[in-house]
C-alpha positions in Angstrom: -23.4 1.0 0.7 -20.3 -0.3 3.2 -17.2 0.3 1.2 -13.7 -0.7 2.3 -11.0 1.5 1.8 -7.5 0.4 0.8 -4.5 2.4 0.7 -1.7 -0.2 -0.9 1.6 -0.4 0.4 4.1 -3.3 1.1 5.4 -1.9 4.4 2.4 -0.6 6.0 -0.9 -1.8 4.2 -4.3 0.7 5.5 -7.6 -0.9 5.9 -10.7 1.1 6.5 -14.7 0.5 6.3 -17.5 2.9 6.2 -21.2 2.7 6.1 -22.8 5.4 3.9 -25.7 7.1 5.1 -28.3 9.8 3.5 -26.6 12.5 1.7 -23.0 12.8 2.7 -23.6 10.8 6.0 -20.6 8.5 6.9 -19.9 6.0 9.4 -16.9 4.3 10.7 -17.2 0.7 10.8 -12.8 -0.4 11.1 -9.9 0.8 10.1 -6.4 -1.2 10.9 -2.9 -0.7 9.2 -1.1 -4.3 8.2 2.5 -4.3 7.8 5.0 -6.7 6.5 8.9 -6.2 7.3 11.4 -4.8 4.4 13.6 -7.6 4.7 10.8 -10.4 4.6 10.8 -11.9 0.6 8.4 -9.6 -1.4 6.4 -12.8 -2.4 5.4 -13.6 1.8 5.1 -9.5 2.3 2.3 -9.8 -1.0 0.8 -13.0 0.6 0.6 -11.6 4.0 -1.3 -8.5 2.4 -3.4 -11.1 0.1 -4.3 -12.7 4.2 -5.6 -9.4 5.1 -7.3 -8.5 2.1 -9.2 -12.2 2.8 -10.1 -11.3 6.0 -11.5 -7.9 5.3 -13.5 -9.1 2.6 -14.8 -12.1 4.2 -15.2 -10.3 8.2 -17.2 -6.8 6.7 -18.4 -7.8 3.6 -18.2 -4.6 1.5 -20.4 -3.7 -1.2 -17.1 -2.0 -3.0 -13.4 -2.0 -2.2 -11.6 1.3 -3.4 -8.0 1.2 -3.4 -5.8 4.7 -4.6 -4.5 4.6 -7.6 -0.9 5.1 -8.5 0.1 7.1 -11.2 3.4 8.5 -10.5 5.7 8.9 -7.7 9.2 9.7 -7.9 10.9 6.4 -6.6 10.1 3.6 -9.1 10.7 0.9 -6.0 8.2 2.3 -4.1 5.3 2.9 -6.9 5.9 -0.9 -7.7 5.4 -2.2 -4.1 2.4 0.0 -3.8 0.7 -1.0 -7.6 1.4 -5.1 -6.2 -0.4 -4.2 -3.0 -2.9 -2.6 -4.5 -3.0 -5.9 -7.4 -3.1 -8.1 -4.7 -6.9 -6.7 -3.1 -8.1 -5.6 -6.0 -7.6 -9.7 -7.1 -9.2 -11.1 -3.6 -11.8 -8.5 -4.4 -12.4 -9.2 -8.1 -12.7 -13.0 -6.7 -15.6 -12.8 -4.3 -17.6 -10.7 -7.3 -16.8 -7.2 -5.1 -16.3 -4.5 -8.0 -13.1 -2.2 -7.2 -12.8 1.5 -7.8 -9.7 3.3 -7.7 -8.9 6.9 -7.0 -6.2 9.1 -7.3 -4.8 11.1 -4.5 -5.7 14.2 -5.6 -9.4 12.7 -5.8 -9.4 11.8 -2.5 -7.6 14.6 -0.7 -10.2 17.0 -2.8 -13.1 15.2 -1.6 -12.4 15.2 1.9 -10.5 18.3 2.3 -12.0 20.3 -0.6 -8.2 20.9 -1.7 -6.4 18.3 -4.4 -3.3 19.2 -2.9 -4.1 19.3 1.1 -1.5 17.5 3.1 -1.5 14.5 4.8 -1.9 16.1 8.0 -5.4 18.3 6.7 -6.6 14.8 5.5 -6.3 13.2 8.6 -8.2 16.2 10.7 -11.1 15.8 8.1 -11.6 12.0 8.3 -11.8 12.6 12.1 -14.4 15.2 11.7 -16.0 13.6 9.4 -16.4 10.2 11.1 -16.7 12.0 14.2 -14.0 9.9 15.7 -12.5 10.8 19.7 -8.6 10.5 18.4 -7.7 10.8 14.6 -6.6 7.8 13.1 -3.1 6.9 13.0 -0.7 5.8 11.1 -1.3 8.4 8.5 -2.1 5.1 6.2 -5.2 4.3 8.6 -6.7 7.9 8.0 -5.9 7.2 4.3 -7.7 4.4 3.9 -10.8 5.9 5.5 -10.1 9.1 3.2 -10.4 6.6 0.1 -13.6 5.4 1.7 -15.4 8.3 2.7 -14.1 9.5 -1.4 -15.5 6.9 -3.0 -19.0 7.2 -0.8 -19.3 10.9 -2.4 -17.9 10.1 -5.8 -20.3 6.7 -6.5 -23.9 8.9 -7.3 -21.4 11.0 -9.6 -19.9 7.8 -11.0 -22.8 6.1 -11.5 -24.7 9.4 -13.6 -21.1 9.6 -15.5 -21.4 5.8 -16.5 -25.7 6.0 -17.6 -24.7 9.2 -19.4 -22.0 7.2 -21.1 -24.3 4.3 -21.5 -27.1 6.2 -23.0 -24.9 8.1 -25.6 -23.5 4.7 -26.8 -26.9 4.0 -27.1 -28.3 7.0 -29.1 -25.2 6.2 -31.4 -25.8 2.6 -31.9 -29.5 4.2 -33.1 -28.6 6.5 -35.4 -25.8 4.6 -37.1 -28.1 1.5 -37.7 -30.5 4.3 -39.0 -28.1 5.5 -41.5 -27.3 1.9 -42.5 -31.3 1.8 -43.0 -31.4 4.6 -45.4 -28.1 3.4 -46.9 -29.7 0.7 -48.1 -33.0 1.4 -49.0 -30.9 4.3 -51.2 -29.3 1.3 -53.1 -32.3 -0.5 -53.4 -33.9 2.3 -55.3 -30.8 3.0 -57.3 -31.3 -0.9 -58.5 -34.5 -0.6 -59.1 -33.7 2.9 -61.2 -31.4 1.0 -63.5 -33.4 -2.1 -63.5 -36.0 0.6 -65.2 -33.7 2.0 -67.6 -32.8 -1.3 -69.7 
């Protein structure tokens, strides 16, 4: 599985890949930051991003993109720069058939630290060790977008039981409730027939 991390954001945009190995094996493959300037027209800094997204996609050919997932921050601005990012490579993704996971960053930050609430700092040491990399990764949205990577490489067998689990309890429902509507109706059947006897 090669999956390319993605962690959104209109200033500085992180890109990272990873192979997945046996068991929690991870390799780095790249990891770049793009950035687009404040003053530049929010529709050219979301088309520049949408470039890069292209070029990702296209260059390493992931099996799945995972891209953090916003929830809440406290500056509205911000959270809606980093949700259009996020829109814009999740949509170059969703167009080249690529499915897209997203994580939150407690998700992330627990899976590669241990800790949902490690610092930026701590996350950054792990991806290094982890990857086994010479110099950690910088800006912090580079180690990041190799965090979101690396998360959704040890999340995916978890994912994947979660959703056949799911899957197979819809399907034991569908069962039973097609087996009540089967003895629903063989009920009324006989309770015609019962009345049918009567007259």
């Amino acid at each position: 599985m090669r999956v390319l991390g993605v962690d959104p954001g209109l200033t500085r945009c992180g890109f990272g890949v990873v192979d997945a190995g046996r068991g929690r094996e991870v390799k780095p493959v790249a990891v770049d930051v793009v950035r687009t300037p404040p003053d530049m027209e929010l529709a050219s800094r979301l088309l520049r991003i949408s470039e890069a997204a292209d070029e990702w996609l296209d260059r390493y050919r992931p099996t799945v993109v995972a891209v953090e997932r916003v929830f809440s921050q406290h500056n509205v601005r911000t959270a809606m720069g980093t949700a259009q990012a996020g829109g814009v490579v999740a949509l170059a993704a969703a167009k080249r058939g690529i499915p897209v996971c997203f994580h939150t960053p407690s998700q992330v930050k627990a899976a590669v630290t241990g800790s949902g609430t490690a610092d930026k700092k701590q996350v950054t040491a792990m991806v290094t060790k982890i990857l086994g990399l010479d110099t950690p990764p910088k800006p912090a949205d580079a180690a990041d977008a190799l965090a979101l990577a690396i998360c959704h490489c040890w999340r995916a067998p978890m994912l994947d039981r979660m959703a056949a689990a799911e899957a197979a309890a819809a399907e034991q429902k569908r069962r039973y409730e097609m087996r009540l509507k089967d003895i629903a109706a063989v009920q009324r059947k006989d309770t015609s027939a019962g009345k049918a006897g009567t007259r």
